[in-house]
N, C-alpha and C positions, 0 to 999 in steps of 0.2 A: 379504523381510519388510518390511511397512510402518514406515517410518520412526517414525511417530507415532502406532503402535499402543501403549494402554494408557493412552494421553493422556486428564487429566481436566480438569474445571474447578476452578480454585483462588480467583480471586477476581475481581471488578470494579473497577475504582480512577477513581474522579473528580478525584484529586490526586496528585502526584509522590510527597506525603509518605507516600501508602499505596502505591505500588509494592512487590511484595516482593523481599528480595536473593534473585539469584541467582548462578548461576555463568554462565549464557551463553543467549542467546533469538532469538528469530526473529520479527520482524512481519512481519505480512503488512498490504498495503494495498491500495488500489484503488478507482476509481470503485463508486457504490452500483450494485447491478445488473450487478455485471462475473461475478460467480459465484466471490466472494472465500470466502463461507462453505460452498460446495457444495465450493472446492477441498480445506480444512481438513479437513472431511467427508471427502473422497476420500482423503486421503493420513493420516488416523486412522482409517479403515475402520469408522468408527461418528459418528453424531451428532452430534459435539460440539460446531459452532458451533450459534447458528441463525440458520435462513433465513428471513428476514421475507417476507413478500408485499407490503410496505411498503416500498421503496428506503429506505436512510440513516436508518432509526430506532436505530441503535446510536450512542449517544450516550457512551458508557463506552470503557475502554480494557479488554481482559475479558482473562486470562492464564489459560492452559491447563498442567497440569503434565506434564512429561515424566519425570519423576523425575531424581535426580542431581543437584536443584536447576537444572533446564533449562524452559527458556519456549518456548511456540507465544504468538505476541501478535495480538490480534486487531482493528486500531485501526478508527473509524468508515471507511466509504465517506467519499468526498468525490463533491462533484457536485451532489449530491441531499438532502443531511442536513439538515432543517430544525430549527434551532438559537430556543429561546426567548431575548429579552435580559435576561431573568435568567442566565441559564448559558452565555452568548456569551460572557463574561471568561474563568469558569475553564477553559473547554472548552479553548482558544482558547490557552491558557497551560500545559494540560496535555499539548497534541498536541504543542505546539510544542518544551516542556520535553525529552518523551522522544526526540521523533527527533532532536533536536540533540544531547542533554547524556547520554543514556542509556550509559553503558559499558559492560554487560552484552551491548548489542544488537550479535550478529554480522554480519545482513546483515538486509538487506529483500528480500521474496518479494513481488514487485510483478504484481496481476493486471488483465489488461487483454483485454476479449471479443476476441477474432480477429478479427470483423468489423467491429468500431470500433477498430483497435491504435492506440496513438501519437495519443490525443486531445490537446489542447495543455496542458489538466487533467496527462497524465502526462510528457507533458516538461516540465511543470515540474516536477512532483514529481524528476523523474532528476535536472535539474540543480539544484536545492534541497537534495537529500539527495548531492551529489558530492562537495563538500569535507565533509564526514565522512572520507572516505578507506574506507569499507566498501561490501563488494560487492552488487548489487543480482541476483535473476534473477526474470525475467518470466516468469508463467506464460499463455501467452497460451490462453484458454478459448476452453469451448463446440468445440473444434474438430470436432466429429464434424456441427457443422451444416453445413460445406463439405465438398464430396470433399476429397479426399487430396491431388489436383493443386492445387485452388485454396488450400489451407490452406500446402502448401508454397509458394507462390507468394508470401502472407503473412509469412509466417516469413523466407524470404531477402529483404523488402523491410525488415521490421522491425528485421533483425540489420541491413542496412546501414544505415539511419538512426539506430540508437542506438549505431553503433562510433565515430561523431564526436560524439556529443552527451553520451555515456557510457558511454568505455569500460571500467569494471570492472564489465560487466554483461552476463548473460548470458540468453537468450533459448532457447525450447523449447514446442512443442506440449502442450498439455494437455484432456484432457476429462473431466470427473467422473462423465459420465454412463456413458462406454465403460470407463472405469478405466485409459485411458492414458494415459503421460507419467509415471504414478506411479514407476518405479524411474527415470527420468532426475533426474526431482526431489529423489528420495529422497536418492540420492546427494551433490547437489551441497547440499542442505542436512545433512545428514550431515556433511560437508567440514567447512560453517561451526560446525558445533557442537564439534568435534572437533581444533578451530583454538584454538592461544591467545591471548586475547582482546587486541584493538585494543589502544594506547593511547587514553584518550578524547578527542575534539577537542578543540584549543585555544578558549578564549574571552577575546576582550578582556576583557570585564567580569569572569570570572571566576564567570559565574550564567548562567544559561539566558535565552536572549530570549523575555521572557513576551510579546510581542506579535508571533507571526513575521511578520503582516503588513505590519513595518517592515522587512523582510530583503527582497530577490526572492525570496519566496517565497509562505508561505501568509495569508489575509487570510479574515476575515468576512463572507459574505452570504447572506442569505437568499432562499429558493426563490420563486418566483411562486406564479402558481395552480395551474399547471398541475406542480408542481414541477420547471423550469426555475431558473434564477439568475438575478433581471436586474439592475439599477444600481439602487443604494440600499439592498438587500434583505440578510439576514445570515442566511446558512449558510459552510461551510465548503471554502472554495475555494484558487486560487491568482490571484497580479492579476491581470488583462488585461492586454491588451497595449495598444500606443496606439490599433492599427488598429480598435480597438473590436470585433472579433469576438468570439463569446460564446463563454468559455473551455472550451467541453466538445466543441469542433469543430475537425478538424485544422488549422491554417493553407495556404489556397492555395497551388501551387509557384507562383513566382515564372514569367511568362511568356517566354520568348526575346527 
């Protein structure tokens, strides 16, 4: 049985202050384009995000009900999201609020295409969202566009790169399109609902860092023309690095 069948829409929330309580939730996240909403889709056997033909125009944070007082959470893509600077602040201060300050939130379901795994976009997200202390699993999509052999080939490079970078994080094939991976998912987010809830993270301050771009983590810019990200620009990213590569491209292995 589908984990997140019956699952509805409950509300949108542009501000921390309209989250609703609940007893325990699930986000999901992901580069725009990774087939975050076709998963959601796949694993509530009906409809219920939607899928833009438009990479990163969710701009909301959108909460699905599961009843029981339970969340499916649905935050923007990153990558691609093209951010006005009028709503570059709250936006910015809302993402940042919930994945750091959120107590409710059991784990993150982190999607990432198979054929693009381990953009530098998502290891920063892994090691940004680490000290949290909750568990992360990858649905790594699209898989039915590789055979079987090359897709597993993926999957064992991807589990060894994220067991040092992040290990309470778990890794698994998925395709929305064939409808596989659905009971290995089910289960392991089944786990985190059915789990009693975290303590929530410690904070110096005591309040949520409404700029996480002051953390190693996420920061503000905006897409190019071509919706790329380049320097100056404000959409919703993670910083670069010094080597100045553009954050949505692995980093080169280092040569012998």
């Amino acid at each position: 049985m589908l984990l997140f069948r019956g699952a509805s829409f409950f509300k949108s929330v542009a501000s921390l202050e309209d989250v609703p309580a609940s007893a325990g939730e699930i986000a999901f996240a992901g580069r725009s384009n990774s087939g975050k909403s076709s998963a959601i889709n796949a694993l509530a056997g009906s409809q219920l995000a939607f899928v833009s033909k438009t990479p990163g125009r969710t701009r909301l944070i959108n909460f699905y009900a599961l009843g029981a007082n339970r969340f499916i959470v649905d935050l923007p893509g990153y990558g691609y999201a093209r951010v006005p600077d009028v709503i570059r602040g709250p936006w910015e201060k809302l993402l940042g609020g919930y994945l750091q300050m959120r107590g409710p939130l059991r784990g993150l379901a982190l999607i990432m295409d198979v054929r693009h795994p381990m953009t530098e976009l998502d290891q920063r997200m892994l090691g940004w969202f680490r000290p949290t202390g909750k568990p992360v699993h990858v649905l790594l999509t699209k898989a039915d566009k590789l055979s079987r052999e090359a897709a597993q080939r993926i999957l064992r490079r991807v589990e060894g790169e994220i067991e040092a970078l992040a290990p309470n994080t778990s890794v698994q094939l998925f395709s929305s399109l064939k409808k596989s991976g659905l009971d290995q998912a089910g289960a392991v987010f089944r786990g985190w609902l059915d789990t009693r809830l975290p303590a929530p993270p410690a904070s110096s301050s005591g309040e949520p860092n409404e700029n996480p771009g002051q953390d190693p983590g996420l920061e503000i810019k905006t897409p190019g023309p071509k919706g790329e990200i380049g320097p100056g620009q404000s959409a919703l990213r993670f910083k670069a690095s010094r080597s100045g590569r553009r954050s949505g491209r692995r980093p080169k292995s280092p040569k012998a």
